[in-house]
N, C-alpha and C positions, 0 to 999 in steps of 0.2 A: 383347215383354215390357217393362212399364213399370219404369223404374227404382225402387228401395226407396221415394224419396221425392221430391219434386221437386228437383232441383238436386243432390240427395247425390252423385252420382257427379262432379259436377263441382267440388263442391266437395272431396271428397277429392283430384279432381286438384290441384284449387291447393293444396289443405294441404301437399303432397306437391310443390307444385315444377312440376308438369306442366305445360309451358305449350302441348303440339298432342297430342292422339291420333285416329291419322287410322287410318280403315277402309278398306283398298284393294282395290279391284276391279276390272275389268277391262269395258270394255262387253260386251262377250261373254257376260258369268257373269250380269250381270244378273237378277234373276226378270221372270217378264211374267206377266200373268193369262190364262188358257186362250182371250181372245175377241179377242187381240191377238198371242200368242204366233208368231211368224214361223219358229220354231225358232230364232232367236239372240235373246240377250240385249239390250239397246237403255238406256243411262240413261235416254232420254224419254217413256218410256209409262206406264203407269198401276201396272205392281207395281214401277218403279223408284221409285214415289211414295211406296206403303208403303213399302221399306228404306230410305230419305231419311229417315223419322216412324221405325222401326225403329230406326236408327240414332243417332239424336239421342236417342231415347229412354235408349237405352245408354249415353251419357254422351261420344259420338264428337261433337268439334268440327269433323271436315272429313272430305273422301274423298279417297282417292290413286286416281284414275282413269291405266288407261292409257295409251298414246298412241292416239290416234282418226284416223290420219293414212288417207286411201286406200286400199287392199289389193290386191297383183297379183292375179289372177284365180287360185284354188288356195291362196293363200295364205293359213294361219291367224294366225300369229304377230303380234303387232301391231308388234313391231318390225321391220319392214318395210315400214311404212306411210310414209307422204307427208307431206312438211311442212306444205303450206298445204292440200290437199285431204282433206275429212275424208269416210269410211268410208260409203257411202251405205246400206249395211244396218241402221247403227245408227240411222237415218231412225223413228221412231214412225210407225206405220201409221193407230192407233185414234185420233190427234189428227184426223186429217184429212177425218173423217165429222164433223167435227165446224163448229160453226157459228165458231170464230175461227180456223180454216183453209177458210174457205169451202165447208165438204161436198165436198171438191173427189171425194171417193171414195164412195160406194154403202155403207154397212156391212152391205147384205146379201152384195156380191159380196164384202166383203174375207172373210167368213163361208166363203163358198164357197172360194175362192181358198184359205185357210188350211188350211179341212179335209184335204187329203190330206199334211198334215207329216208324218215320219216319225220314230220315236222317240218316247220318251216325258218329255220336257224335261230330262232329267236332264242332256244332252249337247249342245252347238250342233249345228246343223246346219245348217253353212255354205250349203251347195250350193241346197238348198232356199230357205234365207231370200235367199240374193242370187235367185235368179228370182222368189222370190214378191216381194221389193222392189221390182225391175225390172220386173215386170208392175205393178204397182201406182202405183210414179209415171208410169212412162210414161202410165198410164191418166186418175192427175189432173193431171198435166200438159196432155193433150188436154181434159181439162174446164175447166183454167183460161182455156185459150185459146180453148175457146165459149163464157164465160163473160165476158173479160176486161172491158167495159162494164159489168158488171153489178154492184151491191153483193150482199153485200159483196166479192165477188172483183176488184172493181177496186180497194178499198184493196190487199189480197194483191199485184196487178200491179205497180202502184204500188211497193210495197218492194220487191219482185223486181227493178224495174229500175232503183230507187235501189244495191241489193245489186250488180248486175253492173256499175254505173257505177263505184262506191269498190272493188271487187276487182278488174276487169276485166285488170290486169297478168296476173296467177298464173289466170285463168279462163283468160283464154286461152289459153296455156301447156299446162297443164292436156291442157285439153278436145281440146287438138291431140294430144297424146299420147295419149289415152282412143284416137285413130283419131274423133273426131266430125267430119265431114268437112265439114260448111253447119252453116249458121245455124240450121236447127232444131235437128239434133243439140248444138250448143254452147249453144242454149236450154235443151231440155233438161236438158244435163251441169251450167248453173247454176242451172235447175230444184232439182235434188237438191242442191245445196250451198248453196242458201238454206236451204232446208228442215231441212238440217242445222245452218246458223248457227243460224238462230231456235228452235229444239228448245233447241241449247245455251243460249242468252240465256234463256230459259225454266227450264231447270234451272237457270242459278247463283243466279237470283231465287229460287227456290223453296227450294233448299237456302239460299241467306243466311237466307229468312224464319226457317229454323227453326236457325240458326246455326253452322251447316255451309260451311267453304269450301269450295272445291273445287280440288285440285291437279292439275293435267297434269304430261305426262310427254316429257320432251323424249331423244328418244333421239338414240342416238350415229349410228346407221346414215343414209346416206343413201339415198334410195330409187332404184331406176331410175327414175320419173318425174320427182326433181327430179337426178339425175346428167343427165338430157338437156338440163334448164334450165339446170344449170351447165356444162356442157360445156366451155365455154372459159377456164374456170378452176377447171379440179378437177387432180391432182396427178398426172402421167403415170408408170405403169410400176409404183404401188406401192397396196395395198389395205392397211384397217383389218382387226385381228382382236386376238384376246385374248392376251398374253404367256400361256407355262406359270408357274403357279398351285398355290399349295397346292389350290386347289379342281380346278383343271385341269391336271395338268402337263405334258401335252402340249399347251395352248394350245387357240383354236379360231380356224379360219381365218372369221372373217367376210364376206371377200368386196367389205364394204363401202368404195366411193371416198372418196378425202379434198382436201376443198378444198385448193389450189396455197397455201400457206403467203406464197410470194411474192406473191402477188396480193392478198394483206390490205391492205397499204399502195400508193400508185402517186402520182409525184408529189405527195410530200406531205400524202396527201388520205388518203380512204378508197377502197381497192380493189375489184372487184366482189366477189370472194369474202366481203371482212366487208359489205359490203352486201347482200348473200346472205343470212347469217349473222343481221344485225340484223334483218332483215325478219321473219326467222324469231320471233327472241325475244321483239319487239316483239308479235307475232301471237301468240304464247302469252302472253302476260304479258298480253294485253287480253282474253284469255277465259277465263283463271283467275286465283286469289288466291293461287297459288304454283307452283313446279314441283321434280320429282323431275329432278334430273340422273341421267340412265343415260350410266353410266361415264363418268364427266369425265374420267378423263384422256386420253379423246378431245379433249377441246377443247384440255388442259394439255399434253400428251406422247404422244400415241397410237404404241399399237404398231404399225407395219409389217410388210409383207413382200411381196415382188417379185410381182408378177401375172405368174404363169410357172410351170412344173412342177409338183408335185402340192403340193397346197394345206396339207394337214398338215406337210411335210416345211420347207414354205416360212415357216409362220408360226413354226415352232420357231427356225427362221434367219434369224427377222427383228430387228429394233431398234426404237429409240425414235427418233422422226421430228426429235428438236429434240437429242437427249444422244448422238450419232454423230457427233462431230466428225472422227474418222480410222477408220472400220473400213475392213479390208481389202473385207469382202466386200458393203461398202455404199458405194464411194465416191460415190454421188448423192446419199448424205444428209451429206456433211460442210459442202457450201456454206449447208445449212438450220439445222446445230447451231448453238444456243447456247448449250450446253456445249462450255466448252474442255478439251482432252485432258490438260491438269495437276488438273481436277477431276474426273476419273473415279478409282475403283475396281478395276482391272483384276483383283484377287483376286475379285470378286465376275464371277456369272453376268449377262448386258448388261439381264434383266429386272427382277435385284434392286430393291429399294427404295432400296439405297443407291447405286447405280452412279453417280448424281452425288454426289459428298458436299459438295460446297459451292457455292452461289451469288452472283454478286453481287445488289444490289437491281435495277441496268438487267436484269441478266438473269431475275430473278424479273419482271418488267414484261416483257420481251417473250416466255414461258414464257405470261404469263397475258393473252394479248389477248383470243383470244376470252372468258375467263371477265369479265375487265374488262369486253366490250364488254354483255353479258347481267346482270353486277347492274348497270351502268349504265342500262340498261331497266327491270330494275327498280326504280331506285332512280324513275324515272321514273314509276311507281307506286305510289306511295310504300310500295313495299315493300323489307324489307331480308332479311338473312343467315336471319333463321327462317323465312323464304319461299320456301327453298330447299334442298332435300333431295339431299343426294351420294350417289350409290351407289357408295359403295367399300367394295371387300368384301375381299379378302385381300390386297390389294396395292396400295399408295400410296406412288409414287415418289416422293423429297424434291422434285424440281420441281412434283409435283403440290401436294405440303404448304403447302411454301412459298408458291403461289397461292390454296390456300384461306386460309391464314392471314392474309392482306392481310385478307379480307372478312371472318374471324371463320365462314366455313363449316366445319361438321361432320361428320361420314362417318357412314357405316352402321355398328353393333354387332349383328351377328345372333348371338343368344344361342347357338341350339343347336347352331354351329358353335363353339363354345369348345373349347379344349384346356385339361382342364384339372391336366395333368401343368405345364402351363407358366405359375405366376401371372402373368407378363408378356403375355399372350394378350391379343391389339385386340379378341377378341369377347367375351371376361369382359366384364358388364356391369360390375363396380367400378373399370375399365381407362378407361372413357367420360368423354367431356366434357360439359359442361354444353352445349355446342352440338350433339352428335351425336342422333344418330338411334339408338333402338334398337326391337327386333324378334325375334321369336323366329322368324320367316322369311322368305322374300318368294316370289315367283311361281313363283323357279326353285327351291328348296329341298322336300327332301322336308314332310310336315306335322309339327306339331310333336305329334301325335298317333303317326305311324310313328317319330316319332325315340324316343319315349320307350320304345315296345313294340319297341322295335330296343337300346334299352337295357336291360331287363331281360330280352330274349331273349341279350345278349351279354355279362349279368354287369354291366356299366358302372352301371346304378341306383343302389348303394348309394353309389358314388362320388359320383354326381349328386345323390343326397338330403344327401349330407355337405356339398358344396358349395351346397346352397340353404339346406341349413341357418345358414350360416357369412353366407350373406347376408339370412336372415330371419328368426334367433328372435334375441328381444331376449336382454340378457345375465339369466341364472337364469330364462329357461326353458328348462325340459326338453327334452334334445335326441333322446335316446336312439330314446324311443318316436316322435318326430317321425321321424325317419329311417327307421327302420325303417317305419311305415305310406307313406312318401314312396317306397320305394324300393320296395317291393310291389305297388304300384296304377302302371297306367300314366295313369287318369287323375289321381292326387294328384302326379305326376312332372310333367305339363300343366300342374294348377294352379298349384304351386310356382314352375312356370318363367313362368307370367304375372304372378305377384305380383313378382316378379325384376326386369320393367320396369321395374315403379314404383319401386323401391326406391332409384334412386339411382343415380349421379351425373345420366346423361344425360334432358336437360329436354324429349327428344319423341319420341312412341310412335308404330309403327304397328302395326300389325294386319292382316295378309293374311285374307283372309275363308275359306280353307279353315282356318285355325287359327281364328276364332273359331266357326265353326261344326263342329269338332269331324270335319274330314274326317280318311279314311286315305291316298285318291291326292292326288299332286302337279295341281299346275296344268299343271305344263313341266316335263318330264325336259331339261337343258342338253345339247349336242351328239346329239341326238339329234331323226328324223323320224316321227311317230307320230298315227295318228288322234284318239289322245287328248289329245296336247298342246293345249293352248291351248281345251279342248274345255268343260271345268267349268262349271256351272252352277249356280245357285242355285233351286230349285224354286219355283213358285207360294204352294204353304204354307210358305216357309220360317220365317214362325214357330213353327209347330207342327213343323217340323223342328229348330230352335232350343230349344226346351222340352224337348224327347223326350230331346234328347242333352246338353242341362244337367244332367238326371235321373239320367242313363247317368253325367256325372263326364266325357264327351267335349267337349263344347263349355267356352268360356273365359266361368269367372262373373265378371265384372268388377267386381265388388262388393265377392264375399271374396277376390279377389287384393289390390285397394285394402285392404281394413282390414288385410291379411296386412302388406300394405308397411307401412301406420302403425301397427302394433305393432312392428315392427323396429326401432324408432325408440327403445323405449323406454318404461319403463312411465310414469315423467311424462309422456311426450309424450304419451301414448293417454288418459290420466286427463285430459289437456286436452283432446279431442275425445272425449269419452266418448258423446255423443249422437249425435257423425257415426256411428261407429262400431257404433251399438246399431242404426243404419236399415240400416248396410250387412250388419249379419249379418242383420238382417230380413229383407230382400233376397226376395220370390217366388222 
């Protein structure tokens, strides 16, 4: 769907302040075209090309892509993935019949090979696409290597073995854990991770053309395959998981190891673990133009709890790995605190936000190394604090604060979790900072479609229409009848709460793609295992899926949310933009 007019959408962003609105999606969700479709989603193939032009059309300057890290076998979640090894499903098939991947594949066999997918795309289907992947490189693999003399396939060689020469650390590594046992097998396994690099280097070219960054996703978890690389310096007896939460409050035991805190620094120097660490950031920050921190205060203060008995019971009875200076039932984290026991809260529960209440500055510095060591990579690129997305969501320790505040870093505002019995509420959009992040939800959250029809199925509507009221009609418009139509329609409840980003304080948006395209399932149900999680998909026609449900009042019109926000402003303000204004009600 082309925008009203050219530029209008972007320029109402800037009239309005907005300085990122990023589209997030997930490789997974992807659409593909029916003669490439693998059963999973791919950003490198030919209908990730349309929503790229889809996308920009809309007025979206970047994409929040997921993590793209490796996957255990079974595994859907991408948070679980690999640091340096990236996802070999998400490999584009239909490039590779192609003449600047050397034909290395048949497109009649990949034709054949495809046909017996099962499902009808609406849903990945893992299983299928890793054998259909797996038959298929292995297949142009073998053709590269009867081929390799040959143009153009000896250029392709050629970079392949420049690729394994400059990665060759973390290849190896790697490919020893896959179980690759020779030399061909470890060809092979960096076979597939070239293939992946160059796809990628392919996509950010493609999306800059059309001015689109592209953001990664740097999760908290470490994987089994790089806990084996760390081994001799990961954190003995203690696993990461989630503190209880207003969104959780029994926590969730993650499971995930945590590098040895002591091994960051050693003699002076830099220790393995932040060389670990750096390698990592470095590595992200060279193949995107920002990242999404998932839950920092992993890096800042991460919650603990003893790898021993049943795992619910454990993380409820865990601590903060850096603000434990004496607990009883932790003495192995009191040699690691940096909080001292005259700065604790002890009236408060040890998850609170306030359990530290004061810091020194050396102590806000050593709180914040690893966050230090990561914008200092970035800064490396010459990128800075709006290059960098927090996801913090109910809960931000003062040590965590205190570290983003050095950088000027800002947190997640997700809208539809507002309480709004409480005008002091961190996810009221008017509560935001100009450096936050807001969103009306993210991967794990229901859509912003169920929430609304979960509001007027539970009475809450008119309250929510009173409260967008209060953040969208200028002063001496009519509120009455606003309200009232707001609180009656689930989708004028949708739209009001899209106009709502823009409207003020915080200076950058994102957009989960099951709210702009007007879905009723979640992505990801949180603590929970399900064939459907991580399963969503974006269809072939999703424009014509897009249209239908613009129609419907389900999908998010990005046009008249933006004019919604620059009338709020005020009637001089709108008689100043009176022509933006008149494209974006034009709007197809």
């Amino acid at each position: 769907m082309p925008s009203p007019r050219p530029g209008a959408i972007r320029e109402a962003l800037a009239v309005l302040g907005i300085r990122r609105l990023l589209l997030g999606l997930h490789d997974a969700a992807f659409p593909s075209t029916p003669e490439e479709d693998t059963g999973r989603g791919t950003p490198y193939g030919d209908g990730a090309v349309a929503l790229l032009e889809f996308a920009a059309e809309l007025g979206f300057d970047g994409l929040q892509l997921g993590p793209q890290g490796a996957l255990p076998p079974g595994h859907a979640s991408p948070y679980d993935g690999a640091f340096f090894s990236r996802e070999p499903t998400s490999v584009a098939l239909l490039p590779l019949t192609r003449p600047a991947f050397g034909e290395l594949l048949d497109r009649g066999w990949l034709a054949r090979r495809l046909a017996g997918r099962p499902g009808g795309g609406a849903r990945a289907e893992l299983a299928f696409a890793r054998e259909a992947v797996h038959d298929a490189l292995g297949r142009a693999f073998a053709e590269l290597e009867r081929r390799r003399e040959a143009p153009p396939v000896a250029a392709l060689a050629r970079d392949l073995e420049a690729f394994q020469a400059r990665e060759a650390a973390w290849l190896a590594r790697d490919a020893a854990f896959e179980g690759a046992p020779d030399g061909e097998a470890r060809a092979r396994y960096a076979f597939a991770q070239y293939l992946a690099q160059a796809q990628h280097a392919e996509l950010r070219e493609r999306a800059g053309a059309l001015g689109l960054a592209l953001f990664g996703d740097l999760h908290a978890g470490i994987s089994a395959r790089d806990a084996h690389a760390a081994a001799a310096f990961l954190l003995p007896g203690y696993r990461m998981g989630a503190p209880p939460s207003r969104t959780n409050p029994d926590g969730q035991p993650w499971h995930y190891p945590l590098l040895d805190p002591r091994r960051y620094r050693e003699a002076g120097g830099d220790g393995p673990a932040l060389r670990f660490f750096r390698d990592r950031v470095e590595r992200m920050f060279a193949a995107y133009d920002g990242l999404r921190l998932d839950h920092p205060h992993g890096l800042v203060d991460p919650w603990v709890y003893r790898d021993e008995g049943e795992p619910g019971a454990a993380v409820r009875a865990g601590a903060r790995l850096f603000s434990s200076p004496d607990l009883e039932d932790h003495p192995a984290l009191g040699p690691l605190a940096v909080a001292r026991p005259d700065q604790l809260r002890r009236e408060l529960p040890r998850h609170a936000d306030g359990w530290v209440a004061r810091l020194d500055p050396e102590q806000v510095t050593r709180y914040g190394v690893l966050l230090d060591a990561l914008m200092a990579a970035a800064a490396r690129r010459g990128l800075g604090a709006d290059a960098v997305a927090c996801e913090i969501l109910s809960t931000e320790p003062y040590p965590l604060a205190r570290a983003l505040e050095r950088h000027g870093l800002g947190r997640f505002r997700v809208t539809q979790k507002a309480d709004l019995a409480r005008p002091e509420d961190g996810y009221r959009g008017e509560n935001a900072r100009p450096e936050d992040w807001i969103m009306l939800g993210n991967h794990d959250t229901p859509t912003i479609l169920a929430a609304a029809e979960r509001w007027i199925a539970t009475g809450a509507a008119p309250r929510q229409a009173e409260y967008l009221a209060s953040r969208l009609l200028a002063p001496g418009e009519p509120q009455e009848a606003w309200v009232r139509r707001v609180a009656g329609s689930a989708g004028a409840l949708v739209q009001a709460r899209a106009a709502d980003l823009f409207a003020g304080p915080a200076r950058q948006v994102m957009i989960f793609f099951t709210d702009l395209f007007g879905e009723r399932e979640p992505y990801n149900v949180p603590g929970t295992v399900s064939p459907a999680n991580w399963s969503l998909r974006l269809p072939a026609d999703f424009r014509a899926l897009y249209r239908r449900r613009l129609a419907e009042g389900r999908a998010l019109d990005l046009p008249r949310a933006l004019a919604r926000a620059l009338r709020s402003r005020g009637a001089p303000f709108a008689a100043r933009h009176e022509a933006l204004l008149a494209a974006l009600d034009h709007a197809p």
